[in-house]
N, C-alpha and C positions, 0 to 999 in steps of 0.2 A: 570501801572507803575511797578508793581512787575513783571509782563511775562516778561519785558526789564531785570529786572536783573536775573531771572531766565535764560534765555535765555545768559545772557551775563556770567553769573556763568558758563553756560554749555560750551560756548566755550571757555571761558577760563580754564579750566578741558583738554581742547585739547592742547593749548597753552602749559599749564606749562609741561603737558608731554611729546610734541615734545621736549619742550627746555632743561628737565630734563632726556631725552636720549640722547642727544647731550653734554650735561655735564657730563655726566655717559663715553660715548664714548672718549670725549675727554681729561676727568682726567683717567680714567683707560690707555688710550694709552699713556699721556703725562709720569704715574707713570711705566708701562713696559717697553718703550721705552727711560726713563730717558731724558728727552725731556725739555728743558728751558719754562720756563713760560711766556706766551706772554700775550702783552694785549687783543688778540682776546678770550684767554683763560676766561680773567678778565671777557670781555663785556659777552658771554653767560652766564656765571656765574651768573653775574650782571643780566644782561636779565631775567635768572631765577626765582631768587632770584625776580624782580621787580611784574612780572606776578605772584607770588605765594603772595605775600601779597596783591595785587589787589585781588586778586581770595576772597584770607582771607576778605577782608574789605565787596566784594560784598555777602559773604556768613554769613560775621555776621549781617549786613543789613537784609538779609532773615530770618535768625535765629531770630530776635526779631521781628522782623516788616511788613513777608511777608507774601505768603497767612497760612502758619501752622505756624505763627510765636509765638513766647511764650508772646511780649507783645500785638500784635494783636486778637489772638483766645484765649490765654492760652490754657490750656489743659483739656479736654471735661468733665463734669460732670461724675463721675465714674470712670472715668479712669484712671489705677495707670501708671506714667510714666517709671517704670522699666518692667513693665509686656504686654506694650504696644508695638510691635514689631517695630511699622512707629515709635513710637513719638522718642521710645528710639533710633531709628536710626539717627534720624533726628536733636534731641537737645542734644543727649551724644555722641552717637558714632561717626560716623561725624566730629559730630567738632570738639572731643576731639584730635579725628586720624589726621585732618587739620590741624591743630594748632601745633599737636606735628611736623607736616611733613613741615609745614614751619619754624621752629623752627629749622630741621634740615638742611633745605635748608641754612636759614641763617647762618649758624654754614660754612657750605662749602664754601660758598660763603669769610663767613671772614676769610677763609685759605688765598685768595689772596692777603689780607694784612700783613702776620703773615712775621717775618721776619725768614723764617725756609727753609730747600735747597730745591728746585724743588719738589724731589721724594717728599717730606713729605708732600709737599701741594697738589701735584695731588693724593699720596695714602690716606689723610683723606679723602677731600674732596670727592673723589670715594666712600669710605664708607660712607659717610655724604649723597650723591643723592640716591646711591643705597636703604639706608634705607628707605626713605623718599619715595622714589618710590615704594615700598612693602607696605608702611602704608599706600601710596596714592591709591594704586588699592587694597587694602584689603579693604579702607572703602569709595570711591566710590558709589552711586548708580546705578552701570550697570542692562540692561534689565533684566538680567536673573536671578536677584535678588528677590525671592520670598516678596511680599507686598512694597518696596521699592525703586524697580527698575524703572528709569528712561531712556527715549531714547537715542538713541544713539548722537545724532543730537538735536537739538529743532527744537518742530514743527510738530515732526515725531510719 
């Protein structure tokens, strides 16, 4: 049961960032291009926004209860959790970095509600994904992450 949401954590990691480039593309072009706010703007938004706290739910799920999970294994006889390079990645950094980056997403996402002109909803909201997107690949476990790193793909 946990490889399933392992695995479904991982591709949704793909998910939110295809759709968190496309929100990026399309609030930066609608704020230079001064471009009316459509509902198609709304729906990726939304889309966004929905896949990143899926991701969240299936990652706090793992966080307490999956194979390194904190109320599964706890944390191993001896071993200090700030000094531990996996653990501290995995139960502080992490999630603290996910949580702040959906956090942000939501924040963009509730521009489409605000009642404020165009430019101001595509120019937060642009700063709101781009952040988000920075904290999402800064704490990632890509491959090439010394003790941490994980495939590209699951499975692989």
């Amino acid at each position: 049961m946990n490889t399933f949401f392992v695995y479904l954590h991982n591709i949704l990691r793909w998910v939110i960032l295809i759709l968190l480039l496309v929100s990026i593309v399309k609030s930066f072009s609608g704020w230079q291009n001064k471009k009316a706010f459509t509902g198609s703007d709304r729906k990726v938004w939304l889309f966004t926004m929905i896949s990143a706290h899926t991701t969240l739910l299936v990652g706090l799920y793992l966080l307490f209860f999956g194979r390194y999970g904190i109320i599964s294994v706890g944390l191993p006889e001896g071993t200090h959790l700030m000094k531990d390079n996996f653990y501290r990645f995995f139960w502080v950094e992490h999630p603290f970095g996910q949580i702040v980056a959906v956090i942000l997403i939501t924040l963009g996402n509730g521009m489409a509600k605000k009642s404020v002109s165009d430019t101001v909803k595509f120019k937060k909201a642009f700063w709101f994904f781009l952040i988000a997107l920075i904290i999402i690949l800064a704490t990632v476990p890509w491959p090439f992450r010394h003790i941490v790193g994980r495939p590209w793909l699951p499975g692989m």
